[in-house]
C-alpha positions as CSV (number, residue, x, y, z in Angstrom):
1,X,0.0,0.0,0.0
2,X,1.2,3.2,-1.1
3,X,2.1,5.9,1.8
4,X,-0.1,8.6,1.9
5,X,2.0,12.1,1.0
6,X,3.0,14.4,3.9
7,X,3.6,18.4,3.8
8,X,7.4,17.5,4.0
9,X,6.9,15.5,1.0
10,X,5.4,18.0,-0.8
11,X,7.5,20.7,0.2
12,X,10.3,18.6,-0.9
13,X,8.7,18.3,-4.2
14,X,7.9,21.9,-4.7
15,X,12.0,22.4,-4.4
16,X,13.0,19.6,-7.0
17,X,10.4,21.7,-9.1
18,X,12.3,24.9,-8.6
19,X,16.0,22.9,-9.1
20,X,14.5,21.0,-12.6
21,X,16.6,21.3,-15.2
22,X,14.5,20.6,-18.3
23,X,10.7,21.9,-19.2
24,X,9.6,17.9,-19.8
25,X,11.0,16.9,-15.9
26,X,9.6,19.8,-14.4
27,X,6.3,19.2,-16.1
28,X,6.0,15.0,-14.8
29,X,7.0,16.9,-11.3
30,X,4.6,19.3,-11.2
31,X,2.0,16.3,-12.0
32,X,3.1,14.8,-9.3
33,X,2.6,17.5,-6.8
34,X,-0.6,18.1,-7.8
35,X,-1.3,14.5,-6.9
36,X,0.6,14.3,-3.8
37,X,-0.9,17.9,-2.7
38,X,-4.8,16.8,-3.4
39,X,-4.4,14.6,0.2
40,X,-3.5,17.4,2.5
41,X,-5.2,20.7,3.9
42,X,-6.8,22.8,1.4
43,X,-4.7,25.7,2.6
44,X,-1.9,24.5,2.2
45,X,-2.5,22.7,-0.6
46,X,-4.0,26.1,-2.2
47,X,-0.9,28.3,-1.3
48,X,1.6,25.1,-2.9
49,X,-0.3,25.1,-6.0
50,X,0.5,29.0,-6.5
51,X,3.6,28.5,-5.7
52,X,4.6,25.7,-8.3
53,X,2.4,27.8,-11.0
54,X,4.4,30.4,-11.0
55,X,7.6,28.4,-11.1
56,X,6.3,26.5,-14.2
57,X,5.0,30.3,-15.8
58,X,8.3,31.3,-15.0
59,X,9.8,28.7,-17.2
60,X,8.0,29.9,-20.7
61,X,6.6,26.5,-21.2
62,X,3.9,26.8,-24.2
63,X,0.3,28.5,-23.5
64,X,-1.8,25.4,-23.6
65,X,0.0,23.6,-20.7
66,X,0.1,27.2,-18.7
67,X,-3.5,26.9,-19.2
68,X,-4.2,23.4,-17.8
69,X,-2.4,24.4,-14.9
70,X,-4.4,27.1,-13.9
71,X,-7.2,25.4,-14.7
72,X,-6.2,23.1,-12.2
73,X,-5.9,25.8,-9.7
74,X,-9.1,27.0,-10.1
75,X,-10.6,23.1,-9.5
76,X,-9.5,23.7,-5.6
77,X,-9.4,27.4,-4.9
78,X,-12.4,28.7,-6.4
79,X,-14.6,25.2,-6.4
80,X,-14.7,25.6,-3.0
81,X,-15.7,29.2,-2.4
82,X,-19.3,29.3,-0.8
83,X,-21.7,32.2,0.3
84,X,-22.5,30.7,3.6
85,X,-22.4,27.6,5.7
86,X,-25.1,26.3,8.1
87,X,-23.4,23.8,10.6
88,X,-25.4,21.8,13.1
89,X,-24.0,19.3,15.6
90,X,-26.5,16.2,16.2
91,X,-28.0,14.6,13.3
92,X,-31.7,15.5,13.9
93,X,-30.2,19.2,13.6
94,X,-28.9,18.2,10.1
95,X,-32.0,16.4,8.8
96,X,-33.6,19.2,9.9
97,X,-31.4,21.9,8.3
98,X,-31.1,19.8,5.0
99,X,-34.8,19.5,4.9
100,X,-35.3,23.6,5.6
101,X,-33.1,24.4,2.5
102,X,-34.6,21.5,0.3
103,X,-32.3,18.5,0.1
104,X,-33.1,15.5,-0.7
105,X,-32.9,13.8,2.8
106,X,-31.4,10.0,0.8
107,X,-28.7,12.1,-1.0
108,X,-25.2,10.9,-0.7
109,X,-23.3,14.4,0.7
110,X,-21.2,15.8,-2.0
111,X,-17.7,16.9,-0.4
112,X,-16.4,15.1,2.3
113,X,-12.7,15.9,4.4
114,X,-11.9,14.1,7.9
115,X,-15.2,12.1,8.4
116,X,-16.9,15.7,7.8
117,X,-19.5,15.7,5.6
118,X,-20.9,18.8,3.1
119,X,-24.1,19.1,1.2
120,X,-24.5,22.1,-1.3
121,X,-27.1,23.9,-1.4
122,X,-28.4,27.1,-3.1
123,X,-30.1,30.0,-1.8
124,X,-32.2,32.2,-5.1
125,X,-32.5,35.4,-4.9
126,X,-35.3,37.7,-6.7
127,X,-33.2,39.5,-9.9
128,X,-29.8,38.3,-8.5
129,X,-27.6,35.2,-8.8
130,X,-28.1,32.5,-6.1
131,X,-26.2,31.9,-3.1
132,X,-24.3,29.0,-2.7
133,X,-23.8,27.5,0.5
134,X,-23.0,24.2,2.1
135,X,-24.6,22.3,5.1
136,X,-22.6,20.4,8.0
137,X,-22.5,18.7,11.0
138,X,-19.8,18.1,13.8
139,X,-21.2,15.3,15.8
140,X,-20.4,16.2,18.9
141,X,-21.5,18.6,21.1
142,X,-19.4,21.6,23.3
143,X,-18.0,25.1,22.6
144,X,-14.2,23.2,22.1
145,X,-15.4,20.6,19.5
146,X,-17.2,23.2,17.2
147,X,-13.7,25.4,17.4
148,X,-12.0,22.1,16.1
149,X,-14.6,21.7,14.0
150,X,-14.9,24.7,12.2
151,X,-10.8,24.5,11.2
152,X,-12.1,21.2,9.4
153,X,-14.6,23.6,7.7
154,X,-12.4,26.6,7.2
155,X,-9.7,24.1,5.2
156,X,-11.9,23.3,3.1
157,X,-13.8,26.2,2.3
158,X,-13.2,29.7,1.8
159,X,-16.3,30.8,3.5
160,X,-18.1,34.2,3.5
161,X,-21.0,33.7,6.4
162,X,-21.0,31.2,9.2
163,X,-24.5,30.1,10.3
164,X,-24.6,27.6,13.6
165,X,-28.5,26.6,13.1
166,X,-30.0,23.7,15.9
167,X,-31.7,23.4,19.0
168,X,-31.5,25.0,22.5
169,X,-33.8,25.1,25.6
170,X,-35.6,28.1,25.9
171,X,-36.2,30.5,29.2
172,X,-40.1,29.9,30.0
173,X,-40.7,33.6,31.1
174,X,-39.4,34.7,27.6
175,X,-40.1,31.9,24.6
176,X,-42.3,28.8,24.5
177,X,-41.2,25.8,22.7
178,X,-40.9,25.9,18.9
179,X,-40.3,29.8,18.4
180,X,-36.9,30.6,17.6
181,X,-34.0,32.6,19.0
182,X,-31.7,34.6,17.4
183,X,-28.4,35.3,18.9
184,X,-28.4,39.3,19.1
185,X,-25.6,38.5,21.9
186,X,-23.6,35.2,22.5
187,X,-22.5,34.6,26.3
188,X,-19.5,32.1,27.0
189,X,-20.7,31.2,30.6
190,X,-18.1,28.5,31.2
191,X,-15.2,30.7,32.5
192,X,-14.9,31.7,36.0
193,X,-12.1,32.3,38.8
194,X,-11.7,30.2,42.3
195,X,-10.5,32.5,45.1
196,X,-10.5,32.3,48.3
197,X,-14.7,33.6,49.1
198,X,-15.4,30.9,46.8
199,X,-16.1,30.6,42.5
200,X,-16.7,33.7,40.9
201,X,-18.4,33.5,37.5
202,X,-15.9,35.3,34.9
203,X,-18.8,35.4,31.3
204,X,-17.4,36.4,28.0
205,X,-20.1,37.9,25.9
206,X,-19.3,37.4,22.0
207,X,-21.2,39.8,19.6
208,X,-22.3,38.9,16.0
209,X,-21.6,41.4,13.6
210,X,-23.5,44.8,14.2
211,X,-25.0,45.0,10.5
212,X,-26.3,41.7,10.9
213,X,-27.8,42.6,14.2
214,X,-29.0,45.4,12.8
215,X,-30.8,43.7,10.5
216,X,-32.3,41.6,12.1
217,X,-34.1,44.0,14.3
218,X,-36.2,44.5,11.3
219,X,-36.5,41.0,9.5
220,X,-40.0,40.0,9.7
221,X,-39.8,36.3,8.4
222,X,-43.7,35.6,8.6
223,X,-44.1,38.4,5.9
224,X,-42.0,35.9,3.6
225,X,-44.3,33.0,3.7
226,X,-41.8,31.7,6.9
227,X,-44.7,29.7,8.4
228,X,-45.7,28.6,5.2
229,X,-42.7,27.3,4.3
230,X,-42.0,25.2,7.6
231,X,-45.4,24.0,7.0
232,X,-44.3,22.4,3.5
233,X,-40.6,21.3,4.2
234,X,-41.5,19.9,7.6
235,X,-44.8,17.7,5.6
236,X,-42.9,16.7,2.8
237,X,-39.8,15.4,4.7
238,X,-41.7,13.8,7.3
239,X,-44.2,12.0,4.6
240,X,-40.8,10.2,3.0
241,X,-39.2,9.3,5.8
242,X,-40.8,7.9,9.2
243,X,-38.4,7.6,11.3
244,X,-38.3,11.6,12.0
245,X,-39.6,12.7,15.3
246,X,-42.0,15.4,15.3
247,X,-44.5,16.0,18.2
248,X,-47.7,13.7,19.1
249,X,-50.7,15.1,17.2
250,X,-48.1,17.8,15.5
251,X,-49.5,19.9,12.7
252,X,-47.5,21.7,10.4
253,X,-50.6,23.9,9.2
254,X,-51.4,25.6,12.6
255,X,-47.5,26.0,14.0
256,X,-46.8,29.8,14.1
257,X,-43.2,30.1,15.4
258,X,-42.0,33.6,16.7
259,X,-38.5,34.9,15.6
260,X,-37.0,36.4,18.8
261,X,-33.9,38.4,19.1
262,X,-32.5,37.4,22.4
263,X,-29.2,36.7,24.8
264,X,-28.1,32.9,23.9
265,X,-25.7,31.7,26.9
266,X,-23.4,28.4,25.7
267,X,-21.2,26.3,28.5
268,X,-20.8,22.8,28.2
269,X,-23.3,21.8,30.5
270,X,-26.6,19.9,29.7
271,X,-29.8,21.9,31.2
272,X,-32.3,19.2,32.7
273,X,-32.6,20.3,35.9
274,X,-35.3,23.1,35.3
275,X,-33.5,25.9,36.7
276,X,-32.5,27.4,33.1
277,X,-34.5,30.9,35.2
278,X,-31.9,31.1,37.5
279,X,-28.9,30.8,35.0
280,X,-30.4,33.6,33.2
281,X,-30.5,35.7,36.4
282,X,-27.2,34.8,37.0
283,X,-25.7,36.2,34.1
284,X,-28.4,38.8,32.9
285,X,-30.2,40.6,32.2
286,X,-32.9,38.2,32.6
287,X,-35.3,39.4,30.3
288,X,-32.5,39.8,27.5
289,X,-31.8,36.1,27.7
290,X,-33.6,34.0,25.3
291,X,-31.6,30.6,25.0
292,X,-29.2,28.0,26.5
293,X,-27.2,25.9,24.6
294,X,-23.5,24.4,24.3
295,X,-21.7,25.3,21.2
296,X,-22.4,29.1,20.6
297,X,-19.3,30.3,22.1
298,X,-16.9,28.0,20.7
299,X,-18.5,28.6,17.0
300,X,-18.3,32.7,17.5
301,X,-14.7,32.3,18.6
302,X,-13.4,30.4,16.0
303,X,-15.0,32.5,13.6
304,X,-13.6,35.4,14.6
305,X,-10.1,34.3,15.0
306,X,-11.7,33.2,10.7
307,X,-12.6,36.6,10.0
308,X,-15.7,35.3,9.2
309,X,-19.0,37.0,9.9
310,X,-21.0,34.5,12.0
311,X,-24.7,34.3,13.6
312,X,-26.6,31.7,15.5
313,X,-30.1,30.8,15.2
314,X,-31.6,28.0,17.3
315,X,-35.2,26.8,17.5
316,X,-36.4,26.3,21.4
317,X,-36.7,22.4,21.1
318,X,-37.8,22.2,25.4
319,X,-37.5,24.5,28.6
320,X,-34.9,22.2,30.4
321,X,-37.1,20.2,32.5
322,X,-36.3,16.9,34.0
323,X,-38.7,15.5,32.2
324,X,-37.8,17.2,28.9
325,X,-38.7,15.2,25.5
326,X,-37.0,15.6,22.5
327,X,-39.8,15.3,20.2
328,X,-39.2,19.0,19.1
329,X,-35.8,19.0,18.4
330,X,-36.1,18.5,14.5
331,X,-39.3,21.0,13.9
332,X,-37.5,23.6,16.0
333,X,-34.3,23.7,14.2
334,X,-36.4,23.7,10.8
335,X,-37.9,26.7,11.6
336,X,-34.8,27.9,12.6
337,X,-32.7,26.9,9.4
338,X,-36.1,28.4,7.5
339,X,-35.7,31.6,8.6
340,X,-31.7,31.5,8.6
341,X,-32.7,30.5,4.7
342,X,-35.2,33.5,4.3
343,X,-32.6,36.2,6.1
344,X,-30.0,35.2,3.0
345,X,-32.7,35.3,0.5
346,X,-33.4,39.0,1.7
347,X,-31.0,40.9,3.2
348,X,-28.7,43.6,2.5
349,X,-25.5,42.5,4.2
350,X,-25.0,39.5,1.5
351,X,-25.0,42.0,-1.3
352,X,-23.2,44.2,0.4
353,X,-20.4,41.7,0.5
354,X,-20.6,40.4,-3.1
């Protein structure tokens, strides 16, 4: 078996490129790098591949193999430019995402890069060209495993808008189960100090960027057909497939979400207790905080440290009780991937950044 290429291996090639002494040996090298290069990071496979073009333009060979090669370029760098991505973490979450934006939910995924798989997906627009965005999942749940994650995502993609759509549990005294919260203001609760009076919480509150909250103070979502929409992705998915849980006596026809701009707060802590109240007193305002979930914080981080423009959207799938059930956990996050889907279809800050 043949052993799989490394970045020293490459890098070694990309020098005996440089050092060839005929046009024909540095052309069978350059083939060679491109197949060696294909099985490592897209990043660094991207800034290789300019490198080696512009050794093999500098060596005059003739127009039509300069023109393979850059055709080759473009296969990885611009291939893999997208719009947006939605990432999710459980699968339910990606059903339900892949249902909101219309994909088949039998389709074999298109891309795939470390056991991470991507569907894409397209987003039209009225009198402009489509978006075009992939859908993700990371599997596991907690702020550091969607930072690790998102690198996964980043090295393969060049991406333009980071969406973390799923399901959270939702402060009673300010949603009910199966609205949806947008994340106006992401809170890392998990940090704190230990002195000697005892543990002092230490919060880190992460902010999306303002134009996007901006905009969402005005997006009205049930003026675009939002319930609608549910209604119809959430009856035909469910009608092809029966093993998706939706709620006992459930009826896509009479659920009328509520889009909610709120505080989301993330740690790595599973809420069953019924006591998501006092968290949200505990790192108010309380009426500001909408939503408790795990992965918020490690998602806006990494982003940032991206440069990437990020939001969060998550559909209140139960209030933390002890007794919660999970039979909203898909309807929740498609209303929330619905509306994440409607916001692109609409909004200004996308054509802002064409």
């Amino acid at each position: 078996m043949t052993r799989q290429p490394t970045e020293n291996d490459v890098l070694t090639l990309l020098a005996l490129l440089r050092a060839a002494t005929s046009d024909d040996v540095a052309s069978i090298m350059f083939d060679d790098l491109v197949w060696s290069v294909s099985r490592l990071d897209e990043r660094f496979r991207s800034k290789v591949l300019v490198h080696a073009a512009a050794i093999m333009g500098s060596r005059w060979l003739e127009a039509d193999r300069m023109r393979d090669i850059y055709e080759q370029l473009d296969r990885w760098q611009v291939a893999r430019s997208v719009d947006f991505a939605l990432v999710t973490v459980k699968e339910r979450e990606f059903d339900a995402a892949k249902a909101a934006l219309g994909v088949d939910l039998r389709r074999e995924p298109d891309y795939s890069v470390r056991g991470a798989y991507f569907f894409d997906v397209e987003v039209a627009r009225d009198g402009q060209p489509p978006l075009k965005g992939i859908i993700t999942k990371c599997g596991t749940a907690g702020n550091s495993r969607m930072a690790a994650f998102l690198h996964t995502v980043f090295s393969a993609y060049d991406v333009r808008l980071c969406c973390l759509v799923g399901m959270a549990a939702g402060h009673k005294k300010q949603v009910q189960v199966g609205d949806v919260v947008f994340g106006d203001k992401v809170i890392d609760t998990g940090g704190g100090i230990s002195t000697a009076r005892g543990y002092v919480p230490d919060p880190t509150p992460l902010n999306p960027d303002l134009r996007i909250a901006r905009e969402m103070t005005s997006f009205r979502p049930e003026r675009l057909d939002w319930h609608e929409l549910i209604a119809k992705q959430i009856a035909a998915a469910t009608a092809d497939l029966d093993d998706l849980q939706v709620p006992e006596l459930f009826d896509p026809a009479t659920y009328r979400p509520r889009l909610i701009p709120k505080t989301i707060l993330a740690k790595d802590e599973l809420i069953e207790d019924g006591k998501v109240g006092r968290r949200a007193r505990r790192f108010g305002p309380e009426r500001r905080t909408g939503a408790l979930e795990m992965e918020g914080a490690g998602f806006a981080v990494a982003c940032v440290e991206e440069g990437v423009p990020w939001m969060v959207m998550r559909g209140i799938a139960d209030l933390g009780e002890p007794d919660r059930v999970k039979d909203w956990q898909f309807v929740s996050t498609v209303a929330a991937a619905t509306a994440v889907r409607l916001w692109l279809k609409s909004c200004r800050f996308m054509q802002d950044r064409a």
